[in-house]
py3Dmol code that shows the C-alpha trace and the ligand (Angstrom):
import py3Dmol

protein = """\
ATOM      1  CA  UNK A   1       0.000   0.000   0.000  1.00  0.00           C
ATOM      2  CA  UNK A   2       1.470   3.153  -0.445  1.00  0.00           C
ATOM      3  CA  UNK A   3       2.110   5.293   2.695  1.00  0.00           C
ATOM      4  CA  UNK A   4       2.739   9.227   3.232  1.00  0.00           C
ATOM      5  CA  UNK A   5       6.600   8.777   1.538  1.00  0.00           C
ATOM      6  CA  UNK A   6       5.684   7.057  -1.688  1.00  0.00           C
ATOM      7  CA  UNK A   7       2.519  10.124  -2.065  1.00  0.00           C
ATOM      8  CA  UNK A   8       4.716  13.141  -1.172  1.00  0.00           C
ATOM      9  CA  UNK A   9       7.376  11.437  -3.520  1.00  0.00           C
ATOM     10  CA  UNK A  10       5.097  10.944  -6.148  1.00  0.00           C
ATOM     11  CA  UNK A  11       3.708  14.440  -5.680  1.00  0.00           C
ATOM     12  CA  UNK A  12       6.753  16.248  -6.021  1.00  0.00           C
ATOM     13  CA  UNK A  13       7.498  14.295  -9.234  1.00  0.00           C
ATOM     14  CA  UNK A  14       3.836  14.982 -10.595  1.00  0.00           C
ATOM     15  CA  UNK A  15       4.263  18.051 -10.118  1.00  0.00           C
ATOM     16  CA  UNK A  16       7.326  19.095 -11.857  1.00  0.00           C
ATOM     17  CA  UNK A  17       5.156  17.227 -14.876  1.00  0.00           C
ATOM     18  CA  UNK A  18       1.936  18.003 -14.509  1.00  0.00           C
ATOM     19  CA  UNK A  19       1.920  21.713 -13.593  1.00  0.00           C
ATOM     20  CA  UNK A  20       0.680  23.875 -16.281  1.00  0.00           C
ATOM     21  CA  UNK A  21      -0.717  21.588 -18.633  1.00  0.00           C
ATOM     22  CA  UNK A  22      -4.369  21.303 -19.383  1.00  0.00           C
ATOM     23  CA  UNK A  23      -6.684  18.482 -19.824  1.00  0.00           C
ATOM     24  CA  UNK A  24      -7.350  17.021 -23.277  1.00  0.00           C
ATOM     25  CA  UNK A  25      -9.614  14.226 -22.668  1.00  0.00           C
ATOM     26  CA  UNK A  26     -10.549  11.755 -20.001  1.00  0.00           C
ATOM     27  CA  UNK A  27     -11.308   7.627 -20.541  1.00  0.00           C
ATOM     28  CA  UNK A  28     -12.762   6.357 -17.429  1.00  0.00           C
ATOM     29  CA  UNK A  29     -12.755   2.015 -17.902  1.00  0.00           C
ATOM     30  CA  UNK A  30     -14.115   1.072 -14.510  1.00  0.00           C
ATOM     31  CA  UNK A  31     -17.378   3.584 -13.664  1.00  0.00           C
ATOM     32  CA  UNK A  32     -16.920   3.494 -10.190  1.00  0.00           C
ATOM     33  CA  UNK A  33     -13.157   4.292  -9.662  1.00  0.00           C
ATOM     34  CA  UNK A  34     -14.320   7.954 -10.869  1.00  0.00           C
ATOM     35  CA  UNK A  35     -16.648   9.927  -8.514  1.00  0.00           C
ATOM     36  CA  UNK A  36     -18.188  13.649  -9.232  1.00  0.00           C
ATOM     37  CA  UNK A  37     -19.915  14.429  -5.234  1.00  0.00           C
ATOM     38  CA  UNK A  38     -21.805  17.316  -6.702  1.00  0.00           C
ATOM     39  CA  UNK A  39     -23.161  16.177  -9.876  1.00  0.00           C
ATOM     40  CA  UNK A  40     -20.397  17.667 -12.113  1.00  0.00           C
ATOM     41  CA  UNK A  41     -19.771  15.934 -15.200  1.00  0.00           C
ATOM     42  CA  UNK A  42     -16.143  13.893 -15.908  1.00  0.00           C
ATOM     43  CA  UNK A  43     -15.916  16.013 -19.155  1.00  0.00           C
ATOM     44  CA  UNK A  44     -16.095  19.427 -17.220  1.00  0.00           C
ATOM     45  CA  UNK A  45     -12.500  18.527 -16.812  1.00  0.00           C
ATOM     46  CA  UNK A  46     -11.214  18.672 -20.483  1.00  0.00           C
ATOM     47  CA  UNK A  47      -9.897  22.657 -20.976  1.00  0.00           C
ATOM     48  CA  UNK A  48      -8.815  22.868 -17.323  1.00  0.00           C
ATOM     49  CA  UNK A  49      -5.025  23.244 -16.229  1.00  0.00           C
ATOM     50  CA  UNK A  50      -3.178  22.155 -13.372  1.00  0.00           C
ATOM     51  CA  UNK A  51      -2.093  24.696 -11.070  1.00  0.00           C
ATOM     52  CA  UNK A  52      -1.069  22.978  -8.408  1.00  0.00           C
ATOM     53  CA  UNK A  53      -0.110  19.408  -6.598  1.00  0.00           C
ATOM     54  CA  UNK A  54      -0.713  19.570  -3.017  1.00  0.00           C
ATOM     55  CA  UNK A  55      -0.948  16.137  -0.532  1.00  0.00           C
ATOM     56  CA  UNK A  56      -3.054  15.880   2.824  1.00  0.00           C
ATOM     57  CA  UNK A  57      -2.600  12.354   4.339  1.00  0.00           C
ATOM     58  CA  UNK A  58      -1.776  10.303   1.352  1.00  0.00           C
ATOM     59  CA  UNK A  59      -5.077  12.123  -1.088  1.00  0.00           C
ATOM     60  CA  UNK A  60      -3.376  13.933  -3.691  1.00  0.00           C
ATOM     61  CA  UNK A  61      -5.154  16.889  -4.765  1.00  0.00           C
ATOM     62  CA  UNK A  62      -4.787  18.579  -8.133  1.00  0.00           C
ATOM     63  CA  UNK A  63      -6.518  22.083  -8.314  1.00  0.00           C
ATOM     64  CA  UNK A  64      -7.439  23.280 -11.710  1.00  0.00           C
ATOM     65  CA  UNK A  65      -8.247  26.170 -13.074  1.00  0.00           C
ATOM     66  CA  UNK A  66     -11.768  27.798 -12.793  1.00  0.00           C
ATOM     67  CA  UNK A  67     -12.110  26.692  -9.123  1.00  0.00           C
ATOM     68  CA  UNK A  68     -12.086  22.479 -10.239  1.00  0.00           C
ATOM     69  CA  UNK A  69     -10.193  20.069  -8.244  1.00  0.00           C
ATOM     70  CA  UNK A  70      -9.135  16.314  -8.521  1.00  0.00           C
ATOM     71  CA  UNK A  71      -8.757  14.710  -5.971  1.00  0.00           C
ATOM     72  CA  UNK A  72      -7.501  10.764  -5.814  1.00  0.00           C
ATOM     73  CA  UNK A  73      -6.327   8.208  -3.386  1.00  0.00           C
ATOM     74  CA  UNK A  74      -4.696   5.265  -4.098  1.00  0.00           C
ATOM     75  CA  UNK A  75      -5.644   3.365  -1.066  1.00  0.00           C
ATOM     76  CA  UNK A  76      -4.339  -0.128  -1.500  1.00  0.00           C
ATOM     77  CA  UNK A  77      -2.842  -0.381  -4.968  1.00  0.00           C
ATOM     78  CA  UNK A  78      -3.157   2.060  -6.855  1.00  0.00           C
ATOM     79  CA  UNK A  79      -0.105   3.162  -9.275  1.00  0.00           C
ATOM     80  CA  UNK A  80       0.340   6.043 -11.573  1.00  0.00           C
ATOM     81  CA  UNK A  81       2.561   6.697 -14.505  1.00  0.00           C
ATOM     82  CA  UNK A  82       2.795   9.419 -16.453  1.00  0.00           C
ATOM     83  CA  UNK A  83       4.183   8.914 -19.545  1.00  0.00           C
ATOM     84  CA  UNK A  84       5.222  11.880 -22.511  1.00  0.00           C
ATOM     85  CA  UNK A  85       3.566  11.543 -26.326  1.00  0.00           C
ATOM     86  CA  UNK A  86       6.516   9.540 -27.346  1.00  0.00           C
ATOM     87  CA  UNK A  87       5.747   7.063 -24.287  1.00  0.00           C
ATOM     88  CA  UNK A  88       8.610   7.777 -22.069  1.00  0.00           C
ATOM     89  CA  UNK A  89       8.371   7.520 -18.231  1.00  0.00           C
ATOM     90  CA  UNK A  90       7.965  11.033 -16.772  1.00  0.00           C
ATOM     91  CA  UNK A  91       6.822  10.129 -13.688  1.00  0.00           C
ATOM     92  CA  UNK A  92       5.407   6.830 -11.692  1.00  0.00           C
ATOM     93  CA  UNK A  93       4.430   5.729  -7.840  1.00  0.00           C
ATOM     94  CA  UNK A  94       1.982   4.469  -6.183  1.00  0.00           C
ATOM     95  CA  UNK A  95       2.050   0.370  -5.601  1.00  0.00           C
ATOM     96  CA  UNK A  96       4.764  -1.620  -7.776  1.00  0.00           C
ATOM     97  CA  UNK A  97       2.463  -3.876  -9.653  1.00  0.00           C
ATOM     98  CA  UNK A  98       2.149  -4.276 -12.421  1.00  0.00           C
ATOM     99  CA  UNK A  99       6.043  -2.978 -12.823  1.00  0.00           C
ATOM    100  CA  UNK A 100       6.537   0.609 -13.948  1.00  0.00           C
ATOM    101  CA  UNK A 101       8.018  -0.417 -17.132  1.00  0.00           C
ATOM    102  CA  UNK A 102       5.174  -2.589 -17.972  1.00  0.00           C
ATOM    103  CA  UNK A 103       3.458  -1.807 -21.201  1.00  0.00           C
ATOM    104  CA  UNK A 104       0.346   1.060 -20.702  1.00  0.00           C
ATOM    105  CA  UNK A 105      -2.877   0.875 -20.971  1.00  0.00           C
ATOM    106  CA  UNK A 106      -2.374  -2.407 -18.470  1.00  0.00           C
ATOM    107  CA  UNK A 107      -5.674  -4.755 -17.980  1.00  0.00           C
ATOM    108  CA  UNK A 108      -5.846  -2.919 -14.615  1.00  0.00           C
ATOM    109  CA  UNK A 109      -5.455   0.469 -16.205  1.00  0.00           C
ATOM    110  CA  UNK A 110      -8.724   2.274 -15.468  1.00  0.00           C
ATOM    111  CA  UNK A 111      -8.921   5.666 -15.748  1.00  0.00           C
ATOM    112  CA  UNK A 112      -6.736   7.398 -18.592  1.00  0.00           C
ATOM    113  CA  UNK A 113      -6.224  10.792 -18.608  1.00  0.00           C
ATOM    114  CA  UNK A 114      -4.446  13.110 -21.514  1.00  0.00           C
ATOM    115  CA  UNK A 115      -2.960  16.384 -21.968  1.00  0.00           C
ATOM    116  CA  UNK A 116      -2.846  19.234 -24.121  1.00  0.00           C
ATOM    117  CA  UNK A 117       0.989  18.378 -25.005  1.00  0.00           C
ATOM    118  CA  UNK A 118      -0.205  14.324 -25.617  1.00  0.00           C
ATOM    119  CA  UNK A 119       1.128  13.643 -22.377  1.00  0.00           C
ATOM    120  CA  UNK A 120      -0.676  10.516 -20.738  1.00  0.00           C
ATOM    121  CA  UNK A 121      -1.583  10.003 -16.876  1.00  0.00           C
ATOM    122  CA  UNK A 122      -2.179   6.233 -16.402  1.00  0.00           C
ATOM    123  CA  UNK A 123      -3.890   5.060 -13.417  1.00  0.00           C
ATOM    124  CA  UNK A 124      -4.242   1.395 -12.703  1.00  0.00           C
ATOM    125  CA  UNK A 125      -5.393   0.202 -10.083  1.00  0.00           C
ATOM    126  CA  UNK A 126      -5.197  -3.948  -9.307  1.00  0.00           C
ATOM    127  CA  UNK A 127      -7.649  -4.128  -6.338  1.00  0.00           C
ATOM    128  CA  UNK A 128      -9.962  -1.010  -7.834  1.00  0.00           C
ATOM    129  CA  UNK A 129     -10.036   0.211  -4.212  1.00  0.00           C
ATOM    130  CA  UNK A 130      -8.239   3.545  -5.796  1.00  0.00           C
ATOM    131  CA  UNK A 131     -10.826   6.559  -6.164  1.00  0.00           C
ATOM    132  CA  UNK A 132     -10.691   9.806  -7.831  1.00  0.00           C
ATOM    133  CA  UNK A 133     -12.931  12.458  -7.115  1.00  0.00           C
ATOM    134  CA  UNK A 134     -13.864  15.405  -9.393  1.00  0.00           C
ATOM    135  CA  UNK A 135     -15.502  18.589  -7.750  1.00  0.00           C
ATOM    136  CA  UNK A 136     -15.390  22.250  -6.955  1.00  0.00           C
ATOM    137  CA  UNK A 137     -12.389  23.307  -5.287  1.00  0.00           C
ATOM    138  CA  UNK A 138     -15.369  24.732  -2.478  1.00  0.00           C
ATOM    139  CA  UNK A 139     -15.329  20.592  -1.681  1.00  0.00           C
ATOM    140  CA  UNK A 140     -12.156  19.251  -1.603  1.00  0.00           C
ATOM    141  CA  UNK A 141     -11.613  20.793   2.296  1.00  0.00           C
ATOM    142  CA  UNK A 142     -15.496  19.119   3.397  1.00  0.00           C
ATOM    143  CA  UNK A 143     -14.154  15.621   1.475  1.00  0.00           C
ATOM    144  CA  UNK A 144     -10.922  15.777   3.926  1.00  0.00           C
ATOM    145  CA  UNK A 145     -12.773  16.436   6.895  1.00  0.00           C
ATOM    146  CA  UNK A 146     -15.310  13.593   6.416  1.00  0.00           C
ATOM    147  CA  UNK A 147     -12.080  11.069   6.136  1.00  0.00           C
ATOM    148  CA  UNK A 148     -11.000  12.739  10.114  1.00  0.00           C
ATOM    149  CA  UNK A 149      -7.418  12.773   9.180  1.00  0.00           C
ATOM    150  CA  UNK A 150      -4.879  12.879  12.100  1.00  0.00           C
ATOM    151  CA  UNK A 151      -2.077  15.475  11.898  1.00  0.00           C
ATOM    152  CA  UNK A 152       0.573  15.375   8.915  1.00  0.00           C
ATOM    153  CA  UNK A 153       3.675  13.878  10.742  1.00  0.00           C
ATOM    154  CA  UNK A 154       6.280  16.098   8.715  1.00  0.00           C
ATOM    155  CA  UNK A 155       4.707  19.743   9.596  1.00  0.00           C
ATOM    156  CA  UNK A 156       6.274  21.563  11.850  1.00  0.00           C
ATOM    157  CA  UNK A 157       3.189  21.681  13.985  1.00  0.00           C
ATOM    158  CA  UNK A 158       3.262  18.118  14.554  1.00  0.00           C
ATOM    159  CA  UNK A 159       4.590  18.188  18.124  1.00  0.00           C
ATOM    160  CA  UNK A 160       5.150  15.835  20.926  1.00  0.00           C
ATOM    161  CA  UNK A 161       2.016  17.125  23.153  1.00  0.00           C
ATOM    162  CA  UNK A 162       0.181  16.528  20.283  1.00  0.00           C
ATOM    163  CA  UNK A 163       1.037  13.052  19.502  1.00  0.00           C
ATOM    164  CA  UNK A 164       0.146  12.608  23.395  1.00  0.00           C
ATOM    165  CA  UNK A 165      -3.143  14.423  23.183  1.00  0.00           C
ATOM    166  CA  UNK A 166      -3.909  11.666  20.330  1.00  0.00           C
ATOM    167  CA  UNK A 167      -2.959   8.837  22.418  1.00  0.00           C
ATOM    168  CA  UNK A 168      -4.846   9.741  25.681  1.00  0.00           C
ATOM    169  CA  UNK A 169      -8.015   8.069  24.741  1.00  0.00           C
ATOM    170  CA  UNK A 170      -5.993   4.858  23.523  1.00  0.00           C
ATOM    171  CA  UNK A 171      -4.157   3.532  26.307  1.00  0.00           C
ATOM    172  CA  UNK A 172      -5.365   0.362  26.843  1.00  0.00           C
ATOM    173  CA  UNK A 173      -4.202  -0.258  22.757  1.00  0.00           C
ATOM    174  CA  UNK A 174      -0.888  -1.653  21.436  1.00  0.00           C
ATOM    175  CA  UNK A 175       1.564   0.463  19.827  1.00  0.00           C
ATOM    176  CA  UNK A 176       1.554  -0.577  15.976  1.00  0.00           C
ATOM    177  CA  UNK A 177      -2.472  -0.405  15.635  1.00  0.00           C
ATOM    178  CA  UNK A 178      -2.376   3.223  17.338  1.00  0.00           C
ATOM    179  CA  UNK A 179       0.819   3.948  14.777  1.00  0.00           C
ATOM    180  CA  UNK A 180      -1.555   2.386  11.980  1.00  0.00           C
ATOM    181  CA  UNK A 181      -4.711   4.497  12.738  1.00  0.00           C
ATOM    182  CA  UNK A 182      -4.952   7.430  10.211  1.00  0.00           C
ATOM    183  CA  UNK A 183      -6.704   9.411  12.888  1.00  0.00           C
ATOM    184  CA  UNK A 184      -3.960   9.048  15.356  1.00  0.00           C
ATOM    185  CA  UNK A 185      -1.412  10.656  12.236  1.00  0.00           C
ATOM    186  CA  UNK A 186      -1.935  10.469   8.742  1.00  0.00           C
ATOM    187  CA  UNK A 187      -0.156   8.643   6.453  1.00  0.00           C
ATOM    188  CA  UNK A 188       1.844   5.779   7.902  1.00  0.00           C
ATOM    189  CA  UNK A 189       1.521   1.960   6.985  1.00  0.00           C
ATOM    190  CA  UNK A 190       2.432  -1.396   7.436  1.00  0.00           C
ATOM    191  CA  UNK A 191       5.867  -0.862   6.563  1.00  0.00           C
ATOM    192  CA  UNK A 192       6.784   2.229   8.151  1.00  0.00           C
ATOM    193  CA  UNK A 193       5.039   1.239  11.489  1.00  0.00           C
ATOM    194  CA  UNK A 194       7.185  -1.392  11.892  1.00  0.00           C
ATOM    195  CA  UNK A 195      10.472   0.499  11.101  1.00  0.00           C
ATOM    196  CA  UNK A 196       8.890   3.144  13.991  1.00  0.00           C
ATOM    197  CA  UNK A 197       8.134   0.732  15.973  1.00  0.00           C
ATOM    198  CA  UNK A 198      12.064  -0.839  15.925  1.00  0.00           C
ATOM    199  CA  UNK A 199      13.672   2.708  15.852  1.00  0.00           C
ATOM    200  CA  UNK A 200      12.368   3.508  19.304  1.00  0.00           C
ATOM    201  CA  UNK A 201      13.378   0.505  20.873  1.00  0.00           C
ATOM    202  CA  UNK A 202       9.742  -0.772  21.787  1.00  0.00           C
ATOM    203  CA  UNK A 203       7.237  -3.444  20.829  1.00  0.00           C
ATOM    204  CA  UNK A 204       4.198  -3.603  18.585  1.00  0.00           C
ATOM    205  CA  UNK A 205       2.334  -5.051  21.680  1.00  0.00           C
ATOM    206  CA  UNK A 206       3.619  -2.336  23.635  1.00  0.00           C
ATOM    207  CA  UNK A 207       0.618  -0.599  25.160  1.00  0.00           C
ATOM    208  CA  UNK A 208       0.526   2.555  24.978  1.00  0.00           C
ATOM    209  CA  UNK A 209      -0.516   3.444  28.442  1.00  0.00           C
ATOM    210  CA  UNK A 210       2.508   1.888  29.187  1.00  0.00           C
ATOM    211  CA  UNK A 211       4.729   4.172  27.204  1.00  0.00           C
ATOM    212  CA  UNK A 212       7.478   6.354  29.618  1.00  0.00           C
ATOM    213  CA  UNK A 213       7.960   9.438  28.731  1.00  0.00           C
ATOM    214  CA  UNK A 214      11.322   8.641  27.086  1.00  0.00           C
ATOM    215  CA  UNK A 215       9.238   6.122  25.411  1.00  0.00           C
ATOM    216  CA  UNK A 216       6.671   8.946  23.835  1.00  0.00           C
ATOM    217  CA  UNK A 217       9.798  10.891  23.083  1.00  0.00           C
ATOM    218  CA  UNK A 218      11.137   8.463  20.950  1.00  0.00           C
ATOM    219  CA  UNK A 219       8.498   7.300  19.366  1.00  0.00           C
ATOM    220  CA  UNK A 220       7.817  10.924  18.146  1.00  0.00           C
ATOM    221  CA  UNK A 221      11.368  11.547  17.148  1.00  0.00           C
ATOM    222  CA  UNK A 222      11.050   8.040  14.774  1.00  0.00           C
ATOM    223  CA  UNK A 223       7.991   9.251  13.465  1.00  0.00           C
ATOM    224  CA  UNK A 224       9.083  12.198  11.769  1.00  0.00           C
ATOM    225  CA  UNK A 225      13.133  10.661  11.193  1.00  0.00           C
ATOM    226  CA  UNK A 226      11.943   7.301   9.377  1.00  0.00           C
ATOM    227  CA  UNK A 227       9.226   9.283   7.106  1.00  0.00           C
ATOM    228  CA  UNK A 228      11.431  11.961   6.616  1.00  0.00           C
ATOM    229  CA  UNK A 229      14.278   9.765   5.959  1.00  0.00           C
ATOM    230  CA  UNK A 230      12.005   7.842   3.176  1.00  0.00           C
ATOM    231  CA  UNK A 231      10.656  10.988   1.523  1.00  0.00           C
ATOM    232  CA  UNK A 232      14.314  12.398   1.017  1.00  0.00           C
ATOM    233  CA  UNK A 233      15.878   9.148   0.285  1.00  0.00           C
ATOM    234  CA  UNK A 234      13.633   7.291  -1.852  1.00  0.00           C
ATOM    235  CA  UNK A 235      10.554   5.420  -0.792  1.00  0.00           C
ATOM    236  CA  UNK A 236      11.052   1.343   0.611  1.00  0.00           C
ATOM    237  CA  UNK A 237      11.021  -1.199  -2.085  1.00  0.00           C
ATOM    238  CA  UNK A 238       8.994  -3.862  -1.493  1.00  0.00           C
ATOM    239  CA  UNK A 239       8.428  -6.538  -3.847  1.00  0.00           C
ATOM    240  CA  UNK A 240       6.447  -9.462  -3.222  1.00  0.00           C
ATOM    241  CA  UNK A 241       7.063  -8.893   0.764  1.00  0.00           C
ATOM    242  CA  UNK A 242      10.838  -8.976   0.713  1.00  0.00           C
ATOM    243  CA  UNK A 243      12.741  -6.027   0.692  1.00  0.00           C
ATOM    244  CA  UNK A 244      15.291  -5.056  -1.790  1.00  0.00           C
ATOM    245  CA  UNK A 245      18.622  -6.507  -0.558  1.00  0.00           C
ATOM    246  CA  UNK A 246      21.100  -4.078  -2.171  1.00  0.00           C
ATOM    247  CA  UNK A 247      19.679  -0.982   0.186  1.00  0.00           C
ATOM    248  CA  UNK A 248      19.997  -0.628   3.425  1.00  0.00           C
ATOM    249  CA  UNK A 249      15.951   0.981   4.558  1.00  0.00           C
ATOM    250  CA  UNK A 250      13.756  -0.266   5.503  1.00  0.00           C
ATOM    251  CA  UNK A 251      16.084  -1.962   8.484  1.00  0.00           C
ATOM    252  CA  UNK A 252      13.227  -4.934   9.315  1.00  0.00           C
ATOM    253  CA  UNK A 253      10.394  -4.565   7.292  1.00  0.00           C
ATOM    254  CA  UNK A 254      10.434  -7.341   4.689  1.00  0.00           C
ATOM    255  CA  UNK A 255      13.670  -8.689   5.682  1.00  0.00           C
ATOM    256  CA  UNK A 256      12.897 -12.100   7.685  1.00  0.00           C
ATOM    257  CA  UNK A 257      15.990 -14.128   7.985  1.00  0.00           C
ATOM    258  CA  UNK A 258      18.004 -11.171   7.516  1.00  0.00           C
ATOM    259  CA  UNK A 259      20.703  -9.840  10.385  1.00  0.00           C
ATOM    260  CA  UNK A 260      19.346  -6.860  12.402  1.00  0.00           C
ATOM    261  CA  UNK A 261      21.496  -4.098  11.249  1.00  0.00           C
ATOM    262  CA  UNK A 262      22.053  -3.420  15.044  1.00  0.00           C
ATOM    263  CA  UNK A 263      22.734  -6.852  16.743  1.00  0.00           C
ATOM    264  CA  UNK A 264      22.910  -9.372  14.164  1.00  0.00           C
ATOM    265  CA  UNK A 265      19.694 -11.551  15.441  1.00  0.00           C
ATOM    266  CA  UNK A 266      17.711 -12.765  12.649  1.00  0.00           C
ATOM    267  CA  UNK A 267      14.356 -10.661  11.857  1.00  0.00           C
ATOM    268  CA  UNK A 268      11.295 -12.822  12.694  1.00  0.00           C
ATOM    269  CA  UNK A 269       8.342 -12.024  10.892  1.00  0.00           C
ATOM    270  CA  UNK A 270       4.703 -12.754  12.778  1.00  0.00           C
ATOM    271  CA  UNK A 271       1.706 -11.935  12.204  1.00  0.00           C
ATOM    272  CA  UNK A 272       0.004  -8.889  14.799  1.00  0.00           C
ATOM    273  CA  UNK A 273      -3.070  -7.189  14.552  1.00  0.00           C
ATOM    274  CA  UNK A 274      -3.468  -8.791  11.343  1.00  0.00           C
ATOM    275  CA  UNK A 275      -0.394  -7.375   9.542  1.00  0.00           C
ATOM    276  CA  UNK A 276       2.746  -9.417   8.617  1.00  0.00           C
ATOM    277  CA  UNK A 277       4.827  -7.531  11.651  1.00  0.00           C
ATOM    278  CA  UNK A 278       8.764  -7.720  11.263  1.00  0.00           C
ATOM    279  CA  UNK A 279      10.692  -7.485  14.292  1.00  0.00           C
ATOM    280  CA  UNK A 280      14.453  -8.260  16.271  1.00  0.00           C
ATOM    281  CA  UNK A 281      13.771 -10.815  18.912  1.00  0.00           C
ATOM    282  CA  UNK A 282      16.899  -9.080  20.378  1.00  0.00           C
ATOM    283  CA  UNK A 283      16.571  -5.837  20.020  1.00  0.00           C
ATOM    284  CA  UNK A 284      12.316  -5.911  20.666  1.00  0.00           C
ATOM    285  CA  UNK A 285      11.883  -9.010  22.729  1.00  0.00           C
ATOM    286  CA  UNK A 286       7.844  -9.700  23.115  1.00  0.00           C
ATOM    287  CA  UNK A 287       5.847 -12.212  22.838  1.00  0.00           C
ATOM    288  CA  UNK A 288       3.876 -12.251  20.066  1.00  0.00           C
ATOM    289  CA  UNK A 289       0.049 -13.735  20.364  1.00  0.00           C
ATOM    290  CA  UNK A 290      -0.708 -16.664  18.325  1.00  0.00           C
ATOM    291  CA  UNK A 291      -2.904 -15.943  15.267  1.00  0.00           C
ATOM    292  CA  UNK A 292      -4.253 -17.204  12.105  1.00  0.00           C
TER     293      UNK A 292
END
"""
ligand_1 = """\
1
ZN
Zn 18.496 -6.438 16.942
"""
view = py3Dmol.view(width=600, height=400)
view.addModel(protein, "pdb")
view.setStyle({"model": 0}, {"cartoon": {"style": "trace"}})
view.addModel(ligand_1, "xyz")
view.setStyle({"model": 1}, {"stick": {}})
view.zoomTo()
view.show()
């Protein structure tokens, strides 16, 4: 799934593409990937030009000209790849399958959208979960609210006491759910949890009315480090659950079998919560509860 990193990366790059140009035409394959809140109608979009590539939680939001927006989310796997007339790669993200060199339109390719300089924005989407929403620029802020987003880990306002304020009411819960829960903050995943969760030293079972102060400390200062660290480094490549070997982040996510890059024990991976959950036995030792 991709988490806060792989949508601000993919912003940035969509961006530096995207910016200026103007609709040309819109092929929607799959009805209901496409939604229009207030009525308007998918072609309003054809004449209207990107000013602008913003990101709260992991929705992307394009607003147009003449007060439009687009807004999308990619939820579990969507991808998209923009690609120039000549069909080279100007920008991609989103979830790895089918691989971003794969021919385009893909069977999972849904919603096609072109530009004024026969640029083409492929979205394709293998689970269909993905939505994109088309409405006045009025709407995008009442859309965000509805989805009760927790704070964006990277701004500045993102504090300590307010990572504790959004804990208070969960103390009886385990660490790596709370990490999980989009209202708690926005925008981390499976994958990222679990490198949070073995920066600061603590357990997914942990519960978090059992967090020190230290503890809280730390777990603040991993929060913004590891998605920090993957937004300026390059997003975690994951590929069929393992990690890629030849890079050193993430540290345990998808690397069972592997040394721990600070003791040497073998990762474990169990399952917690219902999420594959990598972990040092050394470094994090807990036991984890038995589950299907
Ligand atoms: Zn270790």
């Amino acid at each position: 799934m991709p988490e806060l990193p792989e949508v601000e990366t993919l912003r940035r790059d969509l961006a530096a593409t995207l910016v200026g140009r103007s609709f040309a035409g819109i092929d929607v394959r799959l009805a209901k990937q496409v939604v229009t809140p207030t009525g308007l109608n998918i072609v309003d979009l054809i004449g209207r030009r990107i000013e602008g590539v913003r990101r709260r939680a992991k929705y992307l939001i394009f607003d147009l000209s003449d007060g439009l927006a687009l807004v999308m989310h990619l939820r579990l796997a969507g991808q998209l790849v923009h690609r120039d007339a000549e069909n080279v790669t100007l920008a991609e993200g989103g979830h790895p399958v089918p691989a971003y060199g794969a021919p385009l339109p893909h069977k999972s390719t849904h919603v096609i959208f072109t530009f004024d300089n026969g640029s083409v924005l492929y979205l394709t989407d293998i689970r269909q979960f993905g939505r994109v929403w088309i409405l006045p620029e009025v709407g995008v802020q009442p859309l965000l609210d509805q989805a009760k987003l927790g704070p964006e880990p990277l701004d500045e306002s993102f504090t300590l006491d307010m990572l504790k304020e959004r804990l208070a009411r969960r103390q009886r819960m385990p660490l790596k759910p709370v990490l999980l829960d989009q209202h708690v903050v926005s925008g981390i995943g499976n994958i990222y949890a679990d490198e949070i969760v073995f920066e600061s030293k603590l357990t997914p079972a942990t519960l978090i009315g059992d967090l020190t102060e230290a503890d809280l400390s730390r777990v603040h200062a991993a929060i913004r480090h590891i998605l920090s660290m993957a937004v300026r480094e390059g997003v975690a490549e994951i590929l069929n659950g393992k990690a890629s070997p030849t890079r050193g982040f993430p540290r345990v996510h998808g690397r069972t079998g592997q040394p721990c890059p600070v003791c040497g024990t073998l990762i474990k991976k169990v399952q917690f919560a219902g999420r594959g959950t990598y972990t040092c036995p050394s470094c994090q030792p807990w036991q984890p509860p038995v589950e299907k």
